[in-house]
C-alpha positions as CSV (number, residue, x, y, z in Angstrom):
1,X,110.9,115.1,96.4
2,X,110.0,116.6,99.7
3,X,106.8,116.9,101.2
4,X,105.1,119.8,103.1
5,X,102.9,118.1,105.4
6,X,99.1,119.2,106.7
7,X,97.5,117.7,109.6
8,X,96.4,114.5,110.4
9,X,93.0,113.2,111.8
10,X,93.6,110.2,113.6
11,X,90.3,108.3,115.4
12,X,88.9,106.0,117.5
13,X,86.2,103.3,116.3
14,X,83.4,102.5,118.7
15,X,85.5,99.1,119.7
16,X,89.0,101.0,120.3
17,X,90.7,100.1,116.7
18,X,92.8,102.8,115.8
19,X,92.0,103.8,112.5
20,X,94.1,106.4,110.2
21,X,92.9,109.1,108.0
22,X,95.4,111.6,106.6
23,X,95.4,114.3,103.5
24,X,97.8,117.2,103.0
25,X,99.1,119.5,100.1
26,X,102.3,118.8,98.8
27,X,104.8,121.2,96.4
28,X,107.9,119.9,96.1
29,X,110.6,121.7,94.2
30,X,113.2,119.6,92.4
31,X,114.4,116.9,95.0
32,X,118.6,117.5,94.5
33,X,120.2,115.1,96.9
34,X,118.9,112.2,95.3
35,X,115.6,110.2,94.6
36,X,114.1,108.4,98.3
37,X,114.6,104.8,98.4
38,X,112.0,102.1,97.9
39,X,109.8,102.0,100.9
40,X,106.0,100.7,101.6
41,X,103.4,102.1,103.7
42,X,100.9,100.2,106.3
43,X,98.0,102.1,104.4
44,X,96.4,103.0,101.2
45,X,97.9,105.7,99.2
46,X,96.1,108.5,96.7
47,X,98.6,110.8,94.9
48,X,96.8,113.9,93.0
49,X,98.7,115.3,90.7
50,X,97.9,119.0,89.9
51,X,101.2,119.6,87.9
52,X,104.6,118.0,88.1
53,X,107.5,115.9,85.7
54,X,109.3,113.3,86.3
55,X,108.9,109.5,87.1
56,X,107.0,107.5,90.0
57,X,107.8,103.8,90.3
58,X,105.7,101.5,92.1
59,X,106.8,97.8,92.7
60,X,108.4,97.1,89.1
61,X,106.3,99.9,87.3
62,X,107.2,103.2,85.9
63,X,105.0,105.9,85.1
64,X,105.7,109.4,84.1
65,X,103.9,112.6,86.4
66,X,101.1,113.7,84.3
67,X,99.2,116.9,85.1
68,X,95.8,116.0,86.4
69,X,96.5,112.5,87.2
70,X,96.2,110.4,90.3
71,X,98.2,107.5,92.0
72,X,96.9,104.8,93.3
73,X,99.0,102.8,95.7
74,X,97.7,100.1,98.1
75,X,98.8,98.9,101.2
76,X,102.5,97.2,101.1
77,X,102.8,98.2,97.3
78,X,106.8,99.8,97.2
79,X,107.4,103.3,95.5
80,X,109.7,105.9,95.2
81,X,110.2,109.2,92.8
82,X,112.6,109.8,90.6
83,X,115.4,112.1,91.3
84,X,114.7,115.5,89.9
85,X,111.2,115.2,90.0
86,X,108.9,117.6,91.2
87,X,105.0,118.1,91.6
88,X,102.2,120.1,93.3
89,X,99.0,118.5,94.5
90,X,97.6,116.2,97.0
91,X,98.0,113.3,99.1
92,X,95.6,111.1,100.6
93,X,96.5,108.0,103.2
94,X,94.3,106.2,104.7
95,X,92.9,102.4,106.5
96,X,90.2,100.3,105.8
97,X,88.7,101.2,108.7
98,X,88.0,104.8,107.6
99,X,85.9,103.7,104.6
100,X,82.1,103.9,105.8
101,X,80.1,101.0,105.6
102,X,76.6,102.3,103.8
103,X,74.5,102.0,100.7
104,X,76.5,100.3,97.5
105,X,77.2,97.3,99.4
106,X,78.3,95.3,96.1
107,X,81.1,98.1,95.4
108,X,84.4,97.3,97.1
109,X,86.8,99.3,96.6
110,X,89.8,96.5,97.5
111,X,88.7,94.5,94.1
112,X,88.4,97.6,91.5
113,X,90.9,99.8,93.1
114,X,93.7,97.9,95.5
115,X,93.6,94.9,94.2
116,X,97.2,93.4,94.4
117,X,96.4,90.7,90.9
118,X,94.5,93.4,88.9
119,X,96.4,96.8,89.2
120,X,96.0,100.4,87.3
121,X,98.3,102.4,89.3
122,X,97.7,105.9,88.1
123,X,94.1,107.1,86.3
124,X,94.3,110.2,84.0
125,X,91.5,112.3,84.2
126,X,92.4,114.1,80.9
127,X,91.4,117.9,80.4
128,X,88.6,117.4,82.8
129,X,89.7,119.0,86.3
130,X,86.3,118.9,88.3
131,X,87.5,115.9,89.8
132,X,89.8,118.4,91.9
133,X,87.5,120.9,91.9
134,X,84.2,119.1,93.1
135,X,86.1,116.3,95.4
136,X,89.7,117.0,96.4
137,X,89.1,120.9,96.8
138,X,85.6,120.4,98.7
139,X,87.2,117.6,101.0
140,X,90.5,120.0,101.8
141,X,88.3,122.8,102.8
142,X,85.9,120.6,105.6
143,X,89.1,119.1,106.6
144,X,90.6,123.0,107.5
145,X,87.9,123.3,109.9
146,X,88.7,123.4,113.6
147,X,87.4,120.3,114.8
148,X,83.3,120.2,114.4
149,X,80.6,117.6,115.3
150,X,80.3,114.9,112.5
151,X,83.4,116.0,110.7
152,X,85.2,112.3,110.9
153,X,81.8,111.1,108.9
154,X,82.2,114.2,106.9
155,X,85.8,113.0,105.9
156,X,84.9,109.4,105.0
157,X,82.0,109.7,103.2
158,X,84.4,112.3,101.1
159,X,86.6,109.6,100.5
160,X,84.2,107.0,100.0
161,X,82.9,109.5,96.8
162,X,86.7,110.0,95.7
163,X,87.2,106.4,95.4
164,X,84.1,105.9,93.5
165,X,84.6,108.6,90.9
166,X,88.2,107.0,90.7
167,X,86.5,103.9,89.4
168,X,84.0,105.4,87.1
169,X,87.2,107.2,85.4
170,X,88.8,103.9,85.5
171,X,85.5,102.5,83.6
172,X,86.0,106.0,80.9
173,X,89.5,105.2,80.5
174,X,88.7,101.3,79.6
175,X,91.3,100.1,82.3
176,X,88.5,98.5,84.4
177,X,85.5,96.3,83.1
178,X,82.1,97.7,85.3
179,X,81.0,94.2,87.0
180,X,77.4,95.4,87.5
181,X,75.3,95.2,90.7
182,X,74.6,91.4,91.0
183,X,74.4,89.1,94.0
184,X,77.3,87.2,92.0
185,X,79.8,90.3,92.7
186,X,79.4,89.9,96.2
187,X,81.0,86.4,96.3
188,X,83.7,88.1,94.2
189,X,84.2,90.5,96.6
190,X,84.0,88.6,99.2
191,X,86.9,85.9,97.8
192,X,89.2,89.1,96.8
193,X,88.8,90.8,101.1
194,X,89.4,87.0,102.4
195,X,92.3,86.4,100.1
196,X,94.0,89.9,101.3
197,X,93.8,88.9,104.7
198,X,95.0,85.2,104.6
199,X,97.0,84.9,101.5
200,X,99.9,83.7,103.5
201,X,97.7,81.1,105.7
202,X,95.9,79.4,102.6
203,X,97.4,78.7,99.4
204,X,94.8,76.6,97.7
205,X,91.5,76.8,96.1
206,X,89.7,74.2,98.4
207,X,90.8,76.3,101.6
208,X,89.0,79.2,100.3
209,X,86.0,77.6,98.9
210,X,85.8,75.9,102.4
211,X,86.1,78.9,104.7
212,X,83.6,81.1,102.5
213,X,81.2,78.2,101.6
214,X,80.9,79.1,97.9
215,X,81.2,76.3,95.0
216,X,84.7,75.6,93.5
217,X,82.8,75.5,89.7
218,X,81.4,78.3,90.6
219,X,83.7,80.6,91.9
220,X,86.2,79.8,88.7
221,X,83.6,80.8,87.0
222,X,82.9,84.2,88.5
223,X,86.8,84.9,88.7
224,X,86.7,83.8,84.9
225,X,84.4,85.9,83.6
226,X,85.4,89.0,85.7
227,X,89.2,88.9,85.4
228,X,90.1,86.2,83.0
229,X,92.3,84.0,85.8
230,X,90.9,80.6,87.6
231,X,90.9,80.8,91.6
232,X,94.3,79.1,91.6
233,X,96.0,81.5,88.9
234,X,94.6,84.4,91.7
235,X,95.8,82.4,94.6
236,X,99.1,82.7,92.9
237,X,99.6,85.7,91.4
238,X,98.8,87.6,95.0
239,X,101.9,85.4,96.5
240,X,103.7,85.8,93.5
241,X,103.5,89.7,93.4
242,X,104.2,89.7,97.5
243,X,107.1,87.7,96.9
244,X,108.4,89.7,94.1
245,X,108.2,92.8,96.6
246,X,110.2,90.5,99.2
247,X,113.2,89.6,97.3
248,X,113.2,93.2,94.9
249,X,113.0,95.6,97.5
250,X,114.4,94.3,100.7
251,X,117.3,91.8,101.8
252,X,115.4,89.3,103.6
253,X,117.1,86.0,103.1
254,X,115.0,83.1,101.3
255,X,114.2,81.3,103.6
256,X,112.7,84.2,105.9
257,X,110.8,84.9,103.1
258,X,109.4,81.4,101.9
259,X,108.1,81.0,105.8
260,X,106.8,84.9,105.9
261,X,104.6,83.9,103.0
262,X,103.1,80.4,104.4
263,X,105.3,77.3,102.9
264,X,106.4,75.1,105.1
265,X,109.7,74.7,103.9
266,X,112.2,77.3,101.5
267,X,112.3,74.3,99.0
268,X,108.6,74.4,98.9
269,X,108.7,77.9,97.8
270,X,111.6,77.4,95.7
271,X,109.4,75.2,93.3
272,X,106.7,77.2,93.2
273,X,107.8,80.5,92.6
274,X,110.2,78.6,90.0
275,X,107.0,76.8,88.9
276,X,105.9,80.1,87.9
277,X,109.0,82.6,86.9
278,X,111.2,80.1,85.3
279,X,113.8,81.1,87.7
280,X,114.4,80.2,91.4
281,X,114.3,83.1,94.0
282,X,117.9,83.5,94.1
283,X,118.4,83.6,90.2
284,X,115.8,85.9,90.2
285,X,116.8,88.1,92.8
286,X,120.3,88.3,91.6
287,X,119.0,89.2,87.9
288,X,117.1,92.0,89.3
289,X,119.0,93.5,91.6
């Protein structure tokens, strides 16, 4: 499936961080030398479908190209198409650091939409195309201008809109649970952002209840009654998934792995991903390769 790429905004925050912000059309006629391999981006990844056939994996999922559909991919999530698939529509990439910091403070994006232990990878949006017409349309056309004062803010807060009416379709489709506007959500939010960032430095619950000051009792309780799983079960399913990726899609040996993620030794990992999987790494790896 081959790409025709638009331009790319790239900017500077006030402190120097480079920060990426990308969106371009794509049409793609059948792709006849074969299907792309597995790879995984350094960003966050929407894929509008306008129209299209064919298959889209991400990690060990497959899902078929739907009209009117979009992808949602986070960062270091592995996809590829299928071979022989096609589609028209659009593609948005972009970092954290793009997202604008303003108003619903207790929405984060991360936990309803790029959350590595609670994924819907692609939203239908049914026979209702405003989405396209209102958002992705609207955002294309400010983003064709020749550069213009205020168009980076322009661009984000675009995005920031896109993501929400991603979850509130989410929400229709009764693939997300709404979490409400409490005070509550923002320790869950907070737990899911610190847990992205230092999966691989703290593995248990007392490390995170420590560095964010919130109540063990408590925060099981939260995580409970928002997603069903105890910190711990979190805790593990985020190495879990990463070290799924690892051994599926790359050649890494073991024990580059088991020290990538955080254990001290490739024993140490050994039992715990068995703990979980029933199957060492190896077994595993050689079952699904």
């Amino acid at each position: 499936m081959k790409f025709i790429y638009d331009k790319v905004l790239d900017v500077k925050t006030a402190i120097g961080e480079n920060v990426l912000f990308d969106i371009f059309l794509v049409d793609s006629e059948k792709e006849k030398e074969g299907a792309p391999n597995f790879h995984r981006h350094s960003f966050h990844e929407l894929i509008y479908v306008e129209k299209g056939e064919g298959k889209h994996f991400i990690d060990k999922s497959e899902f078929t190209i739907t009209p009117n559909s979009i992808f949602v991919i986070s960062k270091g999530q592995f996809h590829t198409f299928q071979e022989g698939g096609w589609m028209r529509g659009v593609v948005i990439r972009f970092k954290d650091g793009f997202i604008p910091k303003w108003g619903y403070e207790n929405w984060n994006y991360r936990l309803t939409l790029f959350n590595h232990s609670f994924m819907n990878m692609k939203i239908y949006f049914g026979n209702d195309i405003s989405f396209k017409q209102l958002y992705l349309d609207q955002m294309l056309e400010e983003y064709k201008k020749t550069r213009v004062f205020g168009q980076k803010e322009v661009m984000s807060y675009y995005l920031n809109i896109i993501l929400i009416k991603i979850e509130q379709q989410k929400i229709k489709n009764k693939l997300l649970n709404h979490l409400g506007d409490t005070s509550n959500n923002v320790l869950i939010h907070r737990f899911i952002t610190f847990l992205e960032y230092n999966y691989k430095k703290y593995h248990s619950t007392e490390q995170y209840c420590s560095n964010l000051q919130i109540d063990k009792r408590k925060l099981d309780q939260l995580l409970v009654a928002a997603f069903g799983f105890t910190t711990k079960k979190i805790i593990e399913n985020r190495l879990i998934s990463e070290a799924v990726r690892y051994l599926e899609f790359t050649g890494l040996p073991i024990k580059e792995i088991a020290f990538e993620l955080g254990f001290k030794s490739p024993y140490q990992f050994s039992n715990f991903f068995k703990n979980i999987k029933q199957f060492s790494p190896r077994e595993y790896r050689i079952n699904n390769s």
